[in-house]
C-alpha positions in Angstrom: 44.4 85.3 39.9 45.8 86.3 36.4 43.1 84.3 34.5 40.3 86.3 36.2 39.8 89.4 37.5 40.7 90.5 40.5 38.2 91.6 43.3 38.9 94.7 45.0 36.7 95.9 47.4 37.1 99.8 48.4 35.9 100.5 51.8 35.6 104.7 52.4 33.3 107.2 53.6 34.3 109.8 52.1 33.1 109.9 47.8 36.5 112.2 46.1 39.2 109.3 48.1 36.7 106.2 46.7 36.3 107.8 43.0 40.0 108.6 42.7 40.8 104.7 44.1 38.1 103.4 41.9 39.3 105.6 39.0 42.8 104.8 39.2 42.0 101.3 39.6 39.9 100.9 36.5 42.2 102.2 34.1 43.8 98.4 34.8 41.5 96.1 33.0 42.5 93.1 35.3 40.1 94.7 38.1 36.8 94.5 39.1 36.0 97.0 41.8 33.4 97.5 44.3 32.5 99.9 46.3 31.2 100.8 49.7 30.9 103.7 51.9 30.7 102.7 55.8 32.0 99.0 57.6 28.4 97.2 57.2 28.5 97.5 53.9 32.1 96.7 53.4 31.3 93.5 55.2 27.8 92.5 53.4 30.3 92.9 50.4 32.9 91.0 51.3 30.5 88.2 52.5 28.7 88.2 49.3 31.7 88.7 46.7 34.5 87.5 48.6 37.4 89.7 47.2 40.9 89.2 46.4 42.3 92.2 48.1 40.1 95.0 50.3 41.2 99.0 50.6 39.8 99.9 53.3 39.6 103.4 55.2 40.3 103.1 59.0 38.1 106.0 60.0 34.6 105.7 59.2 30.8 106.4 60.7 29.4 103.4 62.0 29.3 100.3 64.2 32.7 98.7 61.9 35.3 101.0 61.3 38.4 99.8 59.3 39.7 98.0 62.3 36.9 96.2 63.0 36.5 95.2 59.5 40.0 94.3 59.2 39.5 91.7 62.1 36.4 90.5 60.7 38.1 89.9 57.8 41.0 88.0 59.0 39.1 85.9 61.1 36.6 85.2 58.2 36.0 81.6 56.5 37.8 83.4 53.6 40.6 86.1 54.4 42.2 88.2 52.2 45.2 90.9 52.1 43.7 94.1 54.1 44.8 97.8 53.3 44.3 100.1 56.0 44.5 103.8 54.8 44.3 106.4 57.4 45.4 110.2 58.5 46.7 109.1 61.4 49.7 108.4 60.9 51.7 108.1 64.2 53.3 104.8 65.1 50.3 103.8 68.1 47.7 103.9 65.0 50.0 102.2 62.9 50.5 99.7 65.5 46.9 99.3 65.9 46.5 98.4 62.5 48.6 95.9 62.4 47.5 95.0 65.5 44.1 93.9 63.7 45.8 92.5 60.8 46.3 94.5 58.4 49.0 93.6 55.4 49.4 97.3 55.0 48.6 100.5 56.6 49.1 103.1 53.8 49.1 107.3 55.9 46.5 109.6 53.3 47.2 111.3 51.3 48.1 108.0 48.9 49.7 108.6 45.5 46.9 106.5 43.6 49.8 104.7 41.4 51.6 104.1 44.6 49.0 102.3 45.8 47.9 100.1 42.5 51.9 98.8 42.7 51.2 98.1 46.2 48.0 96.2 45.8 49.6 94.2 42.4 52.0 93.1 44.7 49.2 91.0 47.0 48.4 90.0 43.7 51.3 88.7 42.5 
């Protein structure tokens, strides 16, 4: 993945947490980021762009939330590493995160360069 760029997809509802991932993210010129802002979309991304590594909000409006997308993902033609963020942050949610197979589940709020190091490391 060093030679080219790598995917990320950022899955979130809500516009200040995307911007400040998508900010943070393209101060690192080794990233291509896209965006989405409910679990359809998320997937119709992923589909079409197939990403190296997706952030994606647990919590969101919708028929897919992060969990469902998650599992989507992981049982896909083409899976990648999966980074749930969410508020909840007691050990059941946790659990249920991993539970749908995520690599990570990451409690908001995030410290933006926390989470780059974290998603270099599925990059690695």
């Amino acid at each position: 993945m060093t030679a080219q760029k790598i995917k990320l997809l950022v899955v979130d509802d809500n516009d200040f947490v995307r911007d400040l991932i998508s900010f943070t993210f393209a101060e690192d010129p080794r990233f291509d980021i896209q965006e989405a802002t409910t679990g359809q979309e998320g997937w119709q991304y992923f589909q079409a762009s197939r990403p190296h590594v997706v952030l994606s909000d647990v919590m969101m409006p919708g028929e897919i939330d992060g969990l469902s997308l998650c599992q989507q993902i992981k049982h896909s033609t083409h899976p990648c590493p999966v980074i749930l963020m969410s508020a909840k942050g007691q050990p059941s949610d946790i659990a249920r995160g991993m539970q749908a197979g995520a690599d990570s589940y990451q409690v908001k709020p995030i410290s933006p360069l926390d989470l780059l190091a974290l998603v270099k490391s599925f990059c690695a």
